[in-house]
C-alpha positions in Angstrom: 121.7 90.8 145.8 120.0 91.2 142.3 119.7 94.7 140.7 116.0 94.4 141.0 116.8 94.2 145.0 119.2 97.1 144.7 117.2 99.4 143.7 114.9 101.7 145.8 111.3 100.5 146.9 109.5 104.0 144.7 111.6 102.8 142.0 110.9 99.9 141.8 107.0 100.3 142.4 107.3 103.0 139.1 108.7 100.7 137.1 105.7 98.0 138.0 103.2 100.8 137.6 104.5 102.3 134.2 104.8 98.7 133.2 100.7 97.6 133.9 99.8 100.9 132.4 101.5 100.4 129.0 100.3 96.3 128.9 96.6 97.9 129.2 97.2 99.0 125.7 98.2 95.9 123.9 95.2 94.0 126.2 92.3 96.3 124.7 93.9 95.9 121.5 93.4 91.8 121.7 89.4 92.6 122.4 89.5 94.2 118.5 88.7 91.0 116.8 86.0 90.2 119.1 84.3 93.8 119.0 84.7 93.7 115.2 83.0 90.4 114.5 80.1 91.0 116.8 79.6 94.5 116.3 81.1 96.3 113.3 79.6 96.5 109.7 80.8 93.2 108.1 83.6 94.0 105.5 84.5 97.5 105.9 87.6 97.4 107.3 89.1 100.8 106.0 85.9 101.9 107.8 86.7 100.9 110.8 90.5 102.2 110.6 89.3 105.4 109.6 86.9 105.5 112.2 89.2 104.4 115.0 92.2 106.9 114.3 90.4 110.0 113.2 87.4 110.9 115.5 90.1 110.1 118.3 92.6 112.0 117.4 90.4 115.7 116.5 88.5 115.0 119.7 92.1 114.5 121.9 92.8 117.8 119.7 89.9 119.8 120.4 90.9 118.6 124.5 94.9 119.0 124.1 94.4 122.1 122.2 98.3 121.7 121.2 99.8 121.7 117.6 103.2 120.3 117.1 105.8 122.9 116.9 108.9 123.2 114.8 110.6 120.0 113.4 108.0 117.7 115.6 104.9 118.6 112.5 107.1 115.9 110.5 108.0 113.9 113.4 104.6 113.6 114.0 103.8 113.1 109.9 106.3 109.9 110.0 105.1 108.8 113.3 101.3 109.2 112.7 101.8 107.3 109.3 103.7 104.6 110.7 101.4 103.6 113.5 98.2 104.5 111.8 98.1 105.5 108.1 100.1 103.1 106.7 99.8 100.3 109.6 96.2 99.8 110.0 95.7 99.3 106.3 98.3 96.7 106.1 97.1 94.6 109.6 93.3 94.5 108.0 94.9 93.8 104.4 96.6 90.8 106.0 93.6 89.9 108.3 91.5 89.3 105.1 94.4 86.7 103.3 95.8 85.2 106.7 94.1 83.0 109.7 94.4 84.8 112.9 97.1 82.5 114.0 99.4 83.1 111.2 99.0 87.0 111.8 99.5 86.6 115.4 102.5 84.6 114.7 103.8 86.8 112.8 103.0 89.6 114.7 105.1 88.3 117.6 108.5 88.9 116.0 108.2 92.7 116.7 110.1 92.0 119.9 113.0 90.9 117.8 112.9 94.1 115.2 112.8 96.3 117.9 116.0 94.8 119.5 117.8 94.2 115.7 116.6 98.2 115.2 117.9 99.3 118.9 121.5 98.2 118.1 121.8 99.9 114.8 119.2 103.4 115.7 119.8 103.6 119.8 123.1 101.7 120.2 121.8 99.7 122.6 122.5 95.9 122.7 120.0 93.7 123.5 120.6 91.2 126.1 120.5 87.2 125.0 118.0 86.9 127.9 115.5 89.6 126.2 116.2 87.6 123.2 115.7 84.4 124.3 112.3 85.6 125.7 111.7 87.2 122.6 112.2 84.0 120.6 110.0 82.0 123.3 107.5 83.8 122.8 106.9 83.8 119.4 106.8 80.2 120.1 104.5 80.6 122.6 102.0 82.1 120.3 102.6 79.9 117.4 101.7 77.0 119.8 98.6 79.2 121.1 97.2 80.5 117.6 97.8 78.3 114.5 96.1 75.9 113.3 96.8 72.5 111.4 95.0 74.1 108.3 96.6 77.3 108.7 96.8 78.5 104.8 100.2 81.1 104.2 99.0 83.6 101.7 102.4 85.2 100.6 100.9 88.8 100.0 99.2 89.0 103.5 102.5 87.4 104.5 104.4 90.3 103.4 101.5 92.5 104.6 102.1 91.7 108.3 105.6 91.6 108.1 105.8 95.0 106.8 103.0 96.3 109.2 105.1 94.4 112.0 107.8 96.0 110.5 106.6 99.6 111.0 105.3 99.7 114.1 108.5 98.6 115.5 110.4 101.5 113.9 107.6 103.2 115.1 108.7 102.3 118.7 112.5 102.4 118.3 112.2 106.4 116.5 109.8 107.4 119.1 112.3 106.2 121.8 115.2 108.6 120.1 113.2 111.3 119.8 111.7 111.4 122.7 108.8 113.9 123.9 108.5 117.5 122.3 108.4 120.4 125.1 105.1 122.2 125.5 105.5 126.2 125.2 105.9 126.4 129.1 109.2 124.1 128.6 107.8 121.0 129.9 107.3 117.4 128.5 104.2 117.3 126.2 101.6 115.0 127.4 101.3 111.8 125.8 97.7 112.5 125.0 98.9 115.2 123.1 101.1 113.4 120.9 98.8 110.6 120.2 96.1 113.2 119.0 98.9 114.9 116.7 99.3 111.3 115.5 95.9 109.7 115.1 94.5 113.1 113.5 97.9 112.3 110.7 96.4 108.9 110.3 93.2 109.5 109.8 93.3 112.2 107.6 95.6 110.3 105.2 93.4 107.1 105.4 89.8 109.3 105.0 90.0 109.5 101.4 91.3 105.9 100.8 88.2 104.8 102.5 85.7 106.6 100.9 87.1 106.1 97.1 87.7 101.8 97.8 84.4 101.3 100.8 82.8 104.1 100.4 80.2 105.1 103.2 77.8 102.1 104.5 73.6 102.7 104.1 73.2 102.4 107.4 74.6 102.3 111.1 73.1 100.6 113.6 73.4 101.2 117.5 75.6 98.5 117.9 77.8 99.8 115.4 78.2 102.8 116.9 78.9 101.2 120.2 81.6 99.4 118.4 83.3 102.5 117.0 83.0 104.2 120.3 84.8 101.7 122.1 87.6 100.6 119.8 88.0 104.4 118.9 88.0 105.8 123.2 88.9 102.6 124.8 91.4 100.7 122.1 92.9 104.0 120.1 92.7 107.0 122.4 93.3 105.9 125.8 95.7 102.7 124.7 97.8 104.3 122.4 98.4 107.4 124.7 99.3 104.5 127.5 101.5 103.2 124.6 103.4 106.2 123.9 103.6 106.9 127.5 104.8 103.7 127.9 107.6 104.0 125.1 108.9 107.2 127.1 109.3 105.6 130.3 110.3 102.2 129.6 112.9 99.9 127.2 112.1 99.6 123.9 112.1 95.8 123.8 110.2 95.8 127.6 107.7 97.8 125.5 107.5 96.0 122.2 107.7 92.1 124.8 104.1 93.8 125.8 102.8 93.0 122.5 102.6 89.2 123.9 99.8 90.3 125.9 97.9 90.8 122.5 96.9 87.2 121.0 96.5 86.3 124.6 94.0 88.4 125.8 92.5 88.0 122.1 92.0 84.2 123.2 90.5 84.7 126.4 88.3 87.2 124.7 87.3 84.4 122.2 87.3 82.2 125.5 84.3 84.3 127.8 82.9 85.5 124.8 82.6 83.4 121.7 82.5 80.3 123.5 85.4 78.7 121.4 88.0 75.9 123.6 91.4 75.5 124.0 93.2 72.2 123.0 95.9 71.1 125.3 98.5 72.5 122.8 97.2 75.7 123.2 97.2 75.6 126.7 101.2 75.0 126.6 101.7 77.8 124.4 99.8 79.6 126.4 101.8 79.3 129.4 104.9 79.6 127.1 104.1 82.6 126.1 103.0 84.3 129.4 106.6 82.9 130.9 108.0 84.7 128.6 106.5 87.8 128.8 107.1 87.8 132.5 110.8 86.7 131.9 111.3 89.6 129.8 110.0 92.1 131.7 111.7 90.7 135.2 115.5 90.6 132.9 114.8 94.2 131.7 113.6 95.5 135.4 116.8 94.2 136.8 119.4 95.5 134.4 
């Protein structure tokens, strides 16, 4: 009898649970290109960073009404820079020099820095089978996303590397440290952390924005329906799923969710943009959700 078998039915329905409830975040995060493009002032994307990380994070702090506490105001400083302040500027950076498919292809290794980070920051050893998964589907979404004419820009290169870079530290530091305890001794909610966090990133991206885009002439109804969304929908609510996500689960179960990204982004492109799939797409596809699923089974069972 497998692990997976072994182990009790409420377990094994948390696990599921906590597991679909993290993916959701990764998934609204594929819908960004498609809510950018066809609703977002063209060519302010410092604009849109800013307006994704801080609106979120004062509103989930006017809600929360919790300030960090001791040594978690510069946990939450390095955290809130890592997955928003210096992140977001990086992924648009890169998104302006690089095809889509060369960013998501990139973008796909994180799996693989969260398990090299794991060994050396958690101690824990990745299993070949994670790894193999990991390596798959990078594949996966090379096969689903690039393009014959794919042109490799070496900045935006290093760009998405480094931004890859950081949010997997991001994941593999928030794993060690944990949750803070709220004053009545109990785990903080992750809604409160991401609002600590997004506030961080905004605030240090604000002034960046306004001295290189400065503020556009005018904002139209759609745009603001953009904002709202990708600032509620894909910042608030995902990244506290996220977070939550990164308590409860593996790191490398967490960071194999980042698969769901380019895929969802290509379905989105799918229903929405009316753009095709070749038949090499369609294997990569599959690759790639195989080896999401893989993943996730190997890392439920251990």
């Amino acid at each position: 009898m497998t692990a997976a078998l072994a182990l009790p039915q409420a377990e094994r329905t948390r696990y599921t649970t906590d597991l679909a409830l993290a993916a959701l975040a990764p998934a609204s995060w594929g819908t960004t290109y498609v809510v950018t493009t066809t609703l977002l002032p063209a060519d302010r994307p410092l604009l849109a960073a800013t307006l994704r990380a801080l609106p979120a994070g004062l509103i989930l702090l006017a809600v929360t009404r919790r300030l960090p506490r001791g040594e978690w105001w510069w946990k939450s400083i390095v955290l809130g820079m890592l997955n928003f302040g210096a992140f977001f500027p990086l992924i648009f950076f890169a998104a302006y020099r690089l095809p889509g498919g060369v960013a998501a292809t990139i973008g796909s290794v994180q799996p693989l820095v969260v398990a090299l980070l794991s060994l050396g920051v958690l101690r824990v050893r990745p299993a070949r089978a994670v790894l193999y998964a990991a390596l798959a589907g990078t594949g996966g979404v090379a096969l689903l996303t690039l393009s014959s004419d794919a042109r490799l820009d070496p900045l935006g290169i290093g760009a998405m590397l480094t931004a890859t870079s950081l949010m997997a530290t991001a994941i593999v530091l928030a794993k060690k440290w944990g949750r803070p305890e709220s004053p009545d001794g109990r785990p903080e909610s992750p809604l409160v952390m991401t609002g600590w966090q997004l506030t961080v990133g905004g605030v240090a991206l604000a002034p960046f924005t306004l001295a290189v885009e400065g503020v556009p002439a005018t904002i139209t109804g759609e745009n603001v329906l953009g904002f709202a969304y990708l600032g509620l929908v894909g910042t608030a609510i995902a990244y506290a799923l996220w977070f939550r996500g990164i308590d409860r689960l593996p790191a490398t179960s967490v960071s194999l969710l980042g698969l769901t990204n380019p895929m969802i982004a290509t379905m989105a492109g799918l229903l929405i943009l009316g753009q095709t799939l070749t038949p090499w797409q369609i294997v990569g596809f599959t690759i790639a959700l195989g080896a999401l699923v893989a993943g996730q089974t190997f890392n439920r069972t251990r």
